[in-house]
C-alpha distance (Angstrom), angle and dihedral (degrees) to the residues before:
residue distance angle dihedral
X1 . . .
X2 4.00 . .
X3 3.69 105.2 .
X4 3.80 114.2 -121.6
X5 4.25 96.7 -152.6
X6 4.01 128.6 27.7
X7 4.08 110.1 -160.1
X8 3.77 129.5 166.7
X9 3.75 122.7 -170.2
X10 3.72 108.9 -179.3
X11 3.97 103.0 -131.4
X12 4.56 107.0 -172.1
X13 3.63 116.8 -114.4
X14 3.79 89.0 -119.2
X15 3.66 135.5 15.1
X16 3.77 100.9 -150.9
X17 4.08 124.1 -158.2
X18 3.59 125.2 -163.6
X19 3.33 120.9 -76.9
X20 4.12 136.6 -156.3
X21 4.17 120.9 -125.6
X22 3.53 104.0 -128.1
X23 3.85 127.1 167.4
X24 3.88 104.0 -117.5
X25 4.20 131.0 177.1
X26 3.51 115.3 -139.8
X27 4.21 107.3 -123.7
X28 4.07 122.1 171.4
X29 4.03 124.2 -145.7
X30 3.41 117.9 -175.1
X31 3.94 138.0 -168.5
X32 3.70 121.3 -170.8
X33 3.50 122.2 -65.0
X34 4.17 118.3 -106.3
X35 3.50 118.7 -115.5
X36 4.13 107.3 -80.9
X37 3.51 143.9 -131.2
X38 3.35 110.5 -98.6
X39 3.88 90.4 -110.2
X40 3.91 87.4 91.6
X41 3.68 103.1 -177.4
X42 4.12 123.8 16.9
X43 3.82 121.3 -127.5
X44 3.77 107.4 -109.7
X45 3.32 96.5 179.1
X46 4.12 95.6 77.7
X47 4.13 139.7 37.6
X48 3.94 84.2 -153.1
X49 4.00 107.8 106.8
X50 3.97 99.9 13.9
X51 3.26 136.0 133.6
X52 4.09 107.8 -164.2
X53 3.49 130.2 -174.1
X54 3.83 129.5 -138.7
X55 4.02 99.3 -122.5
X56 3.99 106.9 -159.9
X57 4.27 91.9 -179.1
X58 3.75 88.5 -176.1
X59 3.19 110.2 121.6
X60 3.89 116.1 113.6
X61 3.77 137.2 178.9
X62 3.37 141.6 -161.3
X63 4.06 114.3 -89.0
X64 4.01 88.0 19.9
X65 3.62 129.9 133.4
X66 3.92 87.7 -83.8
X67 3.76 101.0 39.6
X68 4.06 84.0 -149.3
X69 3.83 91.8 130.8
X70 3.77 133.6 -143.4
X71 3.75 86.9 -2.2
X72 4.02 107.5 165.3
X73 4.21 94.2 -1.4
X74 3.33 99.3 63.8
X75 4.33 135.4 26.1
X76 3.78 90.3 -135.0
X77 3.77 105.1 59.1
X78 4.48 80.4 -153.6
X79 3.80 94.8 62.2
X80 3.81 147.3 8.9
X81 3.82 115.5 -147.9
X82 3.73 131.4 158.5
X83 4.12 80.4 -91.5
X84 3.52 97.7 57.8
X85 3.58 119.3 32.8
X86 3.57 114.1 111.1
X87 4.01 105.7 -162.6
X88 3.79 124.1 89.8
X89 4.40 102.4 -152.9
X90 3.51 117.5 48.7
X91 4.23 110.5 -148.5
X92 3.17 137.6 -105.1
X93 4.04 97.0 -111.7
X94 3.85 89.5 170.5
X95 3.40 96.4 103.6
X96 4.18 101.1 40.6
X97 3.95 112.2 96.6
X98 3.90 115.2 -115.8
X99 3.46 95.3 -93.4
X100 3.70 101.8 61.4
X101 3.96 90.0 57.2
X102 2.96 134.6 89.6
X103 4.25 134.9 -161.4
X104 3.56 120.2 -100.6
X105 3.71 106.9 -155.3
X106 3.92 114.9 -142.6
X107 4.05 90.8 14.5
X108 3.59 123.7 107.8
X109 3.87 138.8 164.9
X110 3.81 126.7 -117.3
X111 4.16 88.0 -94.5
X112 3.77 88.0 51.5
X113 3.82 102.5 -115.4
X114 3.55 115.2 138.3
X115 3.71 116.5 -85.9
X116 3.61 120.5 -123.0
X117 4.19 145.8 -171.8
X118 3.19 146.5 -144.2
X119 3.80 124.2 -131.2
X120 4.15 121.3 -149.0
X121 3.91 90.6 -139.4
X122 4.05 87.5 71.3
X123 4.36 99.7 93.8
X124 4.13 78.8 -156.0
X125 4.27 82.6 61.9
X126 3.83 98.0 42.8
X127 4.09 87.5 43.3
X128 4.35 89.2 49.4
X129 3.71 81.7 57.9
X130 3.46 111.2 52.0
X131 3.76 84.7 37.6
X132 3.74 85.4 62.7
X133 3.84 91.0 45.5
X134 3.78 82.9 57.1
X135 3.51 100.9 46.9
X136 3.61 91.5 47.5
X137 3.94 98.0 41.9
X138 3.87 102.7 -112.7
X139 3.71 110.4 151.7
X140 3.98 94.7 -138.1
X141 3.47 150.3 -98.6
X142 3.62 150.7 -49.5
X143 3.38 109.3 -151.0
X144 3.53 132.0 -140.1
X145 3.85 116.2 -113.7
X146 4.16 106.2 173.1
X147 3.83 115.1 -164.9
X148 3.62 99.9 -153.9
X149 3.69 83.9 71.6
X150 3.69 99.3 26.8
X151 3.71 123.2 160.9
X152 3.94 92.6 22.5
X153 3.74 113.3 165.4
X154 3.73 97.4 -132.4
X155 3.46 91.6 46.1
X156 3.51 99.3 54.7
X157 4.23 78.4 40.4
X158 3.73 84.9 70.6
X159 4.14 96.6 30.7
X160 4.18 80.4 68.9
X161 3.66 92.0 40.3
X162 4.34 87.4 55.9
X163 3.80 87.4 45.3
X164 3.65 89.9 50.2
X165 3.77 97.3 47.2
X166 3.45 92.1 38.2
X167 3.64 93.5 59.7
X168 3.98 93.8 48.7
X169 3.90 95.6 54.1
X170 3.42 96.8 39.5
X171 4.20 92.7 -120.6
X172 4.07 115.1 143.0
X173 3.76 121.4 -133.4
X174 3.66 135.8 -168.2
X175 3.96 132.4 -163.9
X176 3.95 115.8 -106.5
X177 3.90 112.6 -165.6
X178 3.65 106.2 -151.6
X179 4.15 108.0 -166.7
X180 3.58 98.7 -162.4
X181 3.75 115.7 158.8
X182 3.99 88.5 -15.0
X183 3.80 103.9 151.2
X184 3.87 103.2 -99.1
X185 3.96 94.8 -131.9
X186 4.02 86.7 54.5
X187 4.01 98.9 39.2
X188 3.95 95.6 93.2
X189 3.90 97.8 45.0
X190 4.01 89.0 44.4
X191 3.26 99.5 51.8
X192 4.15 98.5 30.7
X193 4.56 86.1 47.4
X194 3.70 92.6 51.4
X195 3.59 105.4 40.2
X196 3.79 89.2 53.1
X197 4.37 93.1 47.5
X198 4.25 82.7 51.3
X199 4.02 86.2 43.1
X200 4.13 98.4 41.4
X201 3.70 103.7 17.4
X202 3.92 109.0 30.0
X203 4.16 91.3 24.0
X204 4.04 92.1 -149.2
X205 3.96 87.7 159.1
X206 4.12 88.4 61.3
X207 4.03 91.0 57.7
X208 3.50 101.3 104.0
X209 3.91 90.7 -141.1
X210 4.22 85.1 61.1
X211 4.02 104.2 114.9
X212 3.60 115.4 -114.7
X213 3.96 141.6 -179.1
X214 3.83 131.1 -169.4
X215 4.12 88.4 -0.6
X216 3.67 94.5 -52.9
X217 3.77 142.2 98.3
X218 3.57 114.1 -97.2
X219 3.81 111.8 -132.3
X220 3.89 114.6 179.9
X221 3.87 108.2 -152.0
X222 3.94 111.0 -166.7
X223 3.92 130.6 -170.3
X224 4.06 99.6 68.1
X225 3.29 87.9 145.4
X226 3.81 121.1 140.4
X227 3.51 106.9 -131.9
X228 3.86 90.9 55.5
X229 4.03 109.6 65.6
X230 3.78 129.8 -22.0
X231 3.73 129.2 -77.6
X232 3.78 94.2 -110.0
X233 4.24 93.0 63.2
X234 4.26 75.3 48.7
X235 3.73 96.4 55.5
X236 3.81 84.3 37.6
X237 3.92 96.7 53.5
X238 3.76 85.5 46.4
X239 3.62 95.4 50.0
X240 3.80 96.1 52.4
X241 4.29 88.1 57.1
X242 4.19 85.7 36.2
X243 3.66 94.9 80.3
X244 4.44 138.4 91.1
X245 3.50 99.0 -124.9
X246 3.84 137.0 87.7
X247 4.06 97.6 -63.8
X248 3.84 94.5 41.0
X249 3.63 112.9 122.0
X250 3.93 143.8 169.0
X251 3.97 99.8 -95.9
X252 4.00 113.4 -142.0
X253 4.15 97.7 -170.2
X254 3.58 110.4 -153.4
X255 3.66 112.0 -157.2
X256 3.92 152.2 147.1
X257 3.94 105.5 -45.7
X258 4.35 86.9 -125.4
X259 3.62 91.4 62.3
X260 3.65 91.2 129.6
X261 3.66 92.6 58.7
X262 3.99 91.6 55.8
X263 4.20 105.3 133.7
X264 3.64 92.6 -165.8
X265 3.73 108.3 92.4
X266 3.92 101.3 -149.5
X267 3.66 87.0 48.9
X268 3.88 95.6 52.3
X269 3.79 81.7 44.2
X270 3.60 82.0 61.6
X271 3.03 104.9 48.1
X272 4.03 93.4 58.9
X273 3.45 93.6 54.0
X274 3.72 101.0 78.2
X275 3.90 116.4 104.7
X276 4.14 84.7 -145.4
X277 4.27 112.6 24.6
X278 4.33 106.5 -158.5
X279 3.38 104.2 169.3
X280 3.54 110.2 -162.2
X281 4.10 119.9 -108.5
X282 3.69 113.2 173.8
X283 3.51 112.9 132.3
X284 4.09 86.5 17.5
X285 4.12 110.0 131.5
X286 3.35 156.9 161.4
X287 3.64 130.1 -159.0
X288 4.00 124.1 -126.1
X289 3.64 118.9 -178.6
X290 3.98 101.0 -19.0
X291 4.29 86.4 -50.4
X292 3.89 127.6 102.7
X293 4.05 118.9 -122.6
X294 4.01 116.1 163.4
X295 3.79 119.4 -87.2
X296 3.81 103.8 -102.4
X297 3.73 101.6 150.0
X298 3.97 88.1 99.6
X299 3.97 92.3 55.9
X300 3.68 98.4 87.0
X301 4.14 93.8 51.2
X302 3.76 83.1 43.6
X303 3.60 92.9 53.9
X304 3.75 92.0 47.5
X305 3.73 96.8 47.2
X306 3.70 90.9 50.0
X307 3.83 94.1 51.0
X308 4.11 90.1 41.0
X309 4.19 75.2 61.3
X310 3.55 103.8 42.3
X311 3.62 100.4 -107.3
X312 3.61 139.0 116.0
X313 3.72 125.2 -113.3
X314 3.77 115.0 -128.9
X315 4.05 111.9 -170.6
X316 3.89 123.4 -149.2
X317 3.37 107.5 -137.7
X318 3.79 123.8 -174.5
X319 3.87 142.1 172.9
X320 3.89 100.5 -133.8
X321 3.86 144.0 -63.7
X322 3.76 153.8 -101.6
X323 3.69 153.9 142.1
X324 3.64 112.3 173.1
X325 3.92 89.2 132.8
X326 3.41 92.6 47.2
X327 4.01 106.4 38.8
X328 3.83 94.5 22.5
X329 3.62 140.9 -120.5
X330 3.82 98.4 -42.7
X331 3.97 89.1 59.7
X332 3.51 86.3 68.8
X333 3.64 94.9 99.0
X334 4.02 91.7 60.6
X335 3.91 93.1 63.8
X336 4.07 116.6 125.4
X337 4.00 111.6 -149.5
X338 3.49 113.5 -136.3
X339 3.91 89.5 -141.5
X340 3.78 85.6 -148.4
X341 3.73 98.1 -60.2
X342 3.88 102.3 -46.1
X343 3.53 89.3 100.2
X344 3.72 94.1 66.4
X345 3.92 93.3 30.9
X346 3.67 98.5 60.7
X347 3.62 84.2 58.3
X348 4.08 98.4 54.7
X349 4.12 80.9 46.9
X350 3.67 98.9 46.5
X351 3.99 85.6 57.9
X352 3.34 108.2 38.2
X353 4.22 80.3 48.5
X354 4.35 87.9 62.8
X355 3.91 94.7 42.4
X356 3.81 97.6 -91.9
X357 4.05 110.5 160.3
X358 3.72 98.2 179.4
X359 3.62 142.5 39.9
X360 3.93 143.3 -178.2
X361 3.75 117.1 -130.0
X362 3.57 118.3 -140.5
X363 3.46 105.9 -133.3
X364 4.22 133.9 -9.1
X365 3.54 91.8 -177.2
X366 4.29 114.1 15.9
X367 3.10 106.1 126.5
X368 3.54 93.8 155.1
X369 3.90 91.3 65.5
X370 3.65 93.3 35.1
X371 3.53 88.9 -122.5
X372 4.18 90.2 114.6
X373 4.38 109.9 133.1
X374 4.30 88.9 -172.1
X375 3.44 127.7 89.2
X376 3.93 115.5 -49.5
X377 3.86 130.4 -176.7
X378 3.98 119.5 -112.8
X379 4.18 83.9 -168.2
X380 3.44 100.5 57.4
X381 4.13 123.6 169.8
X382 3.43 99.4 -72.3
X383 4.15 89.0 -151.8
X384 4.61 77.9 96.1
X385 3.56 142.7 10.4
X386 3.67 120.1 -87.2
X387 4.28 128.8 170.6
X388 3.64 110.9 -116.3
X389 3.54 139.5 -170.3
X390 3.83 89.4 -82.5
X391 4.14 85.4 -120.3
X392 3.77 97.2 -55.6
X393 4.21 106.5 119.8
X394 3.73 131.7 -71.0
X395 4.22 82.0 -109.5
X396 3.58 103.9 39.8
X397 4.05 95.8 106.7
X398 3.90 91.7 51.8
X399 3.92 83.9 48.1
X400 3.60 88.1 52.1
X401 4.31 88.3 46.3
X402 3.76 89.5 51.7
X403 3.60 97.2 55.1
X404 3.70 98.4 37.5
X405 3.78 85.5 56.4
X406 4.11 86.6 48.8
X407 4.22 86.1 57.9
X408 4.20 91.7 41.0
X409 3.99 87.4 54.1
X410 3.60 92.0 42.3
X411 3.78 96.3 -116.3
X412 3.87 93.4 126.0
X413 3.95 131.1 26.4
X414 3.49 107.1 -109.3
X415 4.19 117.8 -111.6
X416 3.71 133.1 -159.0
X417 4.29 93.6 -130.6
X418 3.25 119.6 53.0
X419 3.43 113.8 -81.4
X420 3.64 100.4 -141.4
X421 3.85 135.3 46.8
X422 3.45 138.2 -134.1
């Protein structure tokens, strides 16, 4: 159907909150694994036939590993009240053992029982997650490595934990750079220092569960957008991955979703330089008959472009949006509906319909975006108002991941409904 109304609304990749330094060990507890798919063990030695996951793993709670506090939950790290929390679906904990949660003062659920949550610095949390992405046949994760708060113990607590629990279910995982508010004069040397410590000192690209494409480690760097720095620190940043030798890598470029409009010629320049193009569509939609779906009528001149440059073409796919809690009541109007999953279907079918074998999920686990594909409560605390699921089940999104990965690999014909029901 012809769409009667474009709009775009650029919504960030991350919306970061201040986080302590603390010193932190990294420690592993494990339960036994869930029964798996019968994909057993994920080929890490291509991007071809994935679908990955954006993995956030910043969540923290009070009396966690990393003692940060309220960090993502809550705008006062102290204290989480109905004023202050900053996430808009509450998770299903139902499933997490007691000692992964953690007491939520003030919240309760409709039955009255204290509420609880979980906190992404707990290796038994990280490991329930990729267990999940095993159980439900997601391929694995990119996970989120900010530079504005680069080289933070308790995230590179939770970047062992991923390794860890990527190793035991047999998922891949790659590093994505996001350079949100980095200072621009400090970008290159951020991003160039730590990728070489993870490379030389913490040797993430000899894991054999670290993602790789044409013999090299796949890093996805996102933020090439062109309001943000100029296009020489672009070609620069590219340059630095661009080379043969120990810090060369296969450079996914994740960028504004018009990138082929870009007037600028060193910026379109730029943006053909990428080995991997996923330009970033979150917020991105059309409008059909008075409902919201994502804008994918640009994906097959996207696709084009990218091959006529010898890249791939990585698609963002996502099931919906909003931040109500976290922006406040007049960001109400930006909200995505799910429409039950057909939002985020059409997508998985529009791209397996133009060839696509791969795809980037925007998020696993943002909640604070609404953008979260794991397990999420339909009984929330009723003390504030959170989206749910609209009735469907706590796993119906990673149902919906596994079977848009079985149409991107070609296992299943792709349909317009959803192929599965609740």
């Amino acid at each position: 159907m012809k769409p009667v109304k474009q709009v775009w609304v650029l919504f960030g990749a991350s919306t970061l909150m201040a986080v302590g330094m603390v010193t932190s060990s990294h420690s592993s507890c494990w339960e036994e694994p869930v029964a798996p798919v019968k994909r057993l063990v994920i080929d890490a030695t291509s991007l071809r036939h994935k679908v990955l996951c954006g993995y956030q793993g910043w969540f923290r709670c009070p009396g966690d590993p990393a003692n940060e506090g309220w960090q993502h939950w809550s705008r006062n790290a102290k204290k989480m009240t109905p004023d202050t929390l900053t996430f808009e679906m509450w998770p299903d904990t139902s499933e997490y053992s007691a000692e992964e949660l953690y007491p939520a003062p003030g919240f309760t659920s409709p039955d009255g029982k204290p509420a609880r949550l979980f906190s992404s610095a707990h290796p038994k949390t990280v490991d329930r997650h990729f267990k999940w992405m095993e159980q439900y046949g997601i391929d694995g994760v990119f996970v989120q490595r900010f530079l504005v708060i680069v080289g933070n113990p308790s995230f590179e607590r939770v970047l062992g934990h991923v390794r860890d629990s990527a190793s035991r279910t047999g998922r891949v995982y790659a590093i994505c750079y996001d350079l949100t508010d980095a200072p621009t004069d400090k970008v290159y040397d951020l991003l160039t220092g730590d990728w070489k410590r993870l490379v030389d000192e913490m040797k993430v690209t000899k894991d054999d569960r670290y993602l790789h494409q044409n013999g090299k480690p796949v890093v996805l760097v996102w933020g090439f957008y062109t309001d943000r720095f100029s296009a020489a620190l672009a070609h620069r940043i590219i340059d630095f991955f661009k080379v043969d030798g120990r810090y060369g890598a296969t450079v996914v470029g994740g960028s504004q979703w018009h990138w082929r409009a870009e007037k600028d010629a060193e910026w379109a320049r730029v943006f053909r330089r990428f080995d991997v193009i996923s330009p970033w569509n979150v917020g991105n939609y059309e409008v059909v008959d008075g409902k919201r779906y994502a804008a994918t009528g640009h994906w097959k001149d996207d696709l084009t472009e990218a091959k006529k440059a010898g890249m791939g073409f990585l698609p963002v796919i996502y099931p919906g949006f909003g931040w109500t809690n976290l922006k406040g009541k007049n960001a109400a109007g930006a909200s995505i509906p799910r429409l039950g999953g057909e939002f985020y279907w059409r997508q998985f079918a529009t791209a397996a319909d133009l060839g696509m074998d791969m795809a980037y999920v925007a998020m696993f686990d943002e909640v604070d975006e609404a953008t979260a594909i794991f397990k999420v409560s339909n009984t929330p605390p009723t003390q504030a108002k959170f989206t749910t699921y609209d009735g469907r089940p706590a796993d119906w999104y990673l149902r919906l991941t596994g079977e848009g990965a079985k149409v991107l690999r070609g296992e299943q014909k792709a349909q317009a409904t959803l192929p599965i029901q609740p």
